[in-house]
N, C-alpha and C positions, 0 to 999 in steps of 0.2 A: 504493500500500500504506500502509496505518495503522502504525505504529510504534508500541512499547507508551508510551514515553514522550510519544509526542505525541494516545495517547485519555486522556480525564476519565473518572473517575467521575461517575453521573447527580448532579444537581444535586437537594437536598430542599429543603423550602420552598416559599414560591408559592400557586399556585390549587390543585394536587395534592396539596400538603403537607399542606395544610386537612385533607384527606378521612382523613389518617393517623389511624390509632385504638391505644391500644396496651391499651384494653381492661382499663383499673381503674377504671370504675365503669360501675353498670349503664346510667345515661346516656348511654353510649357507645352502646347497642344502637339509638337514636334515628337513626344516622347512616345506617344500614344498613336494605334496602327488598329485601321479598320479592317473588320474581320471581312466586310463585303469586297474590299480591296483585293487584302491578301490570298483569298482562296472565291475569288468571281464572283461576287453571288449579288443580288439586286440591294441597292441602299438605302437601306429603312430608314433613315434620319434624314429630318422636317429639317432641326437646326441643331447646329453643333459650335461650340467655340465658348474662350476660354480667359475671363476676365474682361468678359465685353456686356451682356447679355445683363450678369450679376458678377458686379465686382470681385475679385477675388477668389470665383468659381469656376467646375467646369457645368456649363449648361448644356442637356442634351432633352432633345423633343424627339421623341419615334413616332413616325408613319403607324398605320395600322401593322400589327406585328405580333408575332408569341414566340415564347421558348418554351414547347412542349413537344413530348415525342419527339418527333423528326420537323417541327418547325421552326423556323429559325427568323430573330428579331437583330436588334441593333446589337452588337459588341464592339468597345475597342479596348484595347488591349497592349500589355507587354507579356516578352516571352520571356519565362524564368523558371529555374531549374533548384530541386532540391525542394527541402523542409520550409514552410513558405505560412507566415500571418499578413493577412492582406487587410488593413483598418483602412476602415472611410466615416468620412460622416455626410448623411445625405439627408436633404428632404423633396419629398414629391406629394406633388400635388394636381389637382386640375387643371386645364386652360387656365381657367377663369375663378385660379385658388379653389380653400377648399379640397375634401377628398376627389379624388377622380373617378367619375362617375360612370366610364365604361368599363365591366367585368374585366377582372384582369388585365391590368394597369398598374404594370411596378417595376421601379427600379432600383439598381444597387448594385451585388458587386457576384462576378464566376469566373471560375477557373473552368477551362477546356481544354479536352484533347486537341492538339491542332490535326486539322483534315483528318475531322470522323464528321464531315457529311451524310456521308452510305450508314455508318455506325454511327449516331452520336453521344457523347459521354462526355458532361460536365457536372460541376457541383454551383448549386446558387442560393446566395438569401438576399431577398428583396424586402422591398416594403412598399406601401400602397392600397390599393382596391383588386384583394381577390374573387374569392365568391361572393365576399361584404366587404365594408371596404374598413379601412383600418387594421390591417393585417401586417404580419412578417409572412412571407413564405420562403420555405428550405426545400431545396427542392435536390434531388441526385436522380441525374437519368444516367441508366446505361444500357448502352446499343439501343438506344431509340427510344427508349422504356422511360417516362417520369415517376417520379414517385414524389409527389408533393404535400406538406403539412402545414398548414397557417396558425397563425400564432397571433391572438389579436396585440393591437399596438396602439399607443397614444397618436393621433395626428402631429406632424412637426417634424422638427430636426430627430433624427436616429441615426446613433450608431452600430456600424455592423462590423462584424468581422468574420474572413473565410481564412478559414487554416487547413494547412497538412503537415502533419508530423510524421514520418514513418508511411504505414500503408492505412491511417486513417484521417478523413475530414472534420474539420468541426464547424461547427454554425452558429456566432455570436449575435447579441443583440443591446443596445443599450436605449432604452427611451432618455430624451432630452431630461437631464436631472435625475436620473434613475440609477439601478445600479446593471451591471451586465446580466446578461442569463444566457444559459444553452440551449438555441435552439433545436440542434440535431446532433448526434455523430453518425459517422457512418464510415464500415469499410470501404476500403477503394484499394485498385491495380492498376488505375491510369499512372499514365509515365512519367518520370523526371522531370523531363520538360515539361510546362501546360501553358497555355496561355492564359494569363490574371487581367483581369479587368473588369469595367465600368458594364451594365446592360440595363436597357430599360426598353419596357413593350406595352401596349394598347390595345386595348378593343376584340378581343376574342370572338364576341357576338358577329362583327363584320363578316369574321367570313364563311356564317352560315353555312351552304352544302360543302365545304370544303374543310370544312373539321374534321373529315375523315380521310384526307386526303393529302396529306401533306407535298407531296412532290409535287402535284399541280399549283398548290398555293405558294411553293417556294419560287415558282416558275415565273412568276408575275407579281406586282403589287398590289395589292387586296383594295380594293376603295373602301373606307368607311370614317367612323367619326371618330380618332383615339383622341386622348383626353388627356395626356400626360405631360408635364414638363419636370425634370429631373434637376435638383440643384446637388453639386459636390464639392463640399469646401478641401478634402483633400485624400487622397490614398496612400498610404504611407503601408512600407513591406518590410516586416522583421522577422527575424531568424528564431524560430520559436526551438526549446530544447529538454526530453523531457527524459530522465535515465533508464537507462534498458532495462529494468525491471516492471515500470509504470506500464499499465496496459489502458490506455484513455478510452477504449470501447468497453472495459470493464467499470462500471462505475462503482465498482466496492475497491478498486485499484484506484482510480483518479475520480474522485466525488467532483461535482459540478463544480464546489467552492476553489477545488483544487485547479483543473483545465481552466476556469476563469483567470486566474493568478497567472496559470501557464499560458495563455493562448491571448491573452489583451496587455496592451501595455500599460506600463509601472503608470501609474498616476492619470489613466485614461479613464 
């Protein structure tokens, strides 16, 4: 068993440190790589950019969009390798403020396999309007499979955090003024490398007969009404470190109180 006194907080600085952005000047957006770019795929982002839109932020609006199963929404990204805590603080909201009022509509932060289009496999915790709105959802698809759990949430600024330590994920959460909690763990055997970033999506209802259908809906861009605007004050990636004995999928091995210690940072 991990004892709280004998887990660290993840260590910043380093090679992961580098990739940290905190998003006050437009320069920053230079660090960051569209996934519609890099592996072809149609570009779901309305508007995108970085200390213009809201001061100090990155601003992202998606097009009608999802990450479920085999369909695919906005991501941008860096590529990074190894044991990996990815912290952000985000808030999203409706066009027109407010929760967001098209079903599923949220943003936040996933790591992904690069090029599993055919296959795909990432892990995500958002926030936003899922079934209801006022949610976190944690979500692990693999080979095309979702498997998602929401988690309701204060409206406002939230903190998240996605972590991998070893062969497991974790799923943090912080409400503005609150204390962290667990949203998920889960095994995983995706790769070394993944790609870490930023994702936000809309409007699930839009696309109607093609809920079943994903390759044809990836094919084209879905017209409908999303509802999202995405604000990120920063992503910051530290090197989380937990002794080979700790097993974090056990939780008589690493209690929640413990993996919070281990997986967010010192004074977050």
């Amino acid at each position: 068993m991990l004892t709280l006194s004998n887990a660290s907080p993840p260590a910043p600085g380093g090679e992961v440190g580098e990739a940290s952005t905190e998003f006050t000047d437009v320069a920053d957006l230079s660090m960051w790589t569209k996934l519609s770019e890099t592996e072809k795929d149609v570009d779901r982002i309305a508007k995108y950019d970085v200390n213009k839109t809201v001061k100090g932020s990155l601003y992202l609006e998606p097009k009608t969009s999802a990450w479920f199963d085999g369909f695919r929404g906005p991501f941008v990204y860096q590529e990074l390798a190894g044991d990996i805590v990815m912290h952000a603080r985000v808030k999203v909201e409706g066009k027109k403020g407010g929760q967001p009022k098209r079903k599923f509509s949220l943003g936040g932060l996933m790591a992904r396999q690069p090029g599993s289009y055919a296959k795909p496999n990432w892990v995500s915790v958002t926030t936003g309007t899922g079934e209801k709105s006022g949610q976190v959802e944690v979500k692990y698809t693999q080979d095309g499979s979702s498997k998602p759990q929401e988690l309701a949430v204060k409206a406002g600024w939230v903190d998240l955090a996605l972590a991998r330590v070893g062969r497991v994920f974790v799923a943090l959460y912080k409400e503005d003024g609150g204390k962290w909690k667990v949203g998920r763990r889960w095994p995983s055997n995706l790769p070394d490398v993944l790609q870490w970033g930023v994702t936000a999506y809309s409007d699930w209802d839009s696309y109607n007969l093609l809920k079943k259908d994903a390759a044809k809906a990836n094919a084209k861009q879905v017209k409908g009404t999303p509802d999202l605007k995405l604000t990120v004050d920063f992503v910051r990636f530290l090197r989380p470190e937990l002794p080979e004995y700790a097993d974090p999928l056990n939780t008589a091995s690493v209690s929640d109180e413990v993996l919070i210690k281990a997986m967010t940072p010192a004074g977050a």
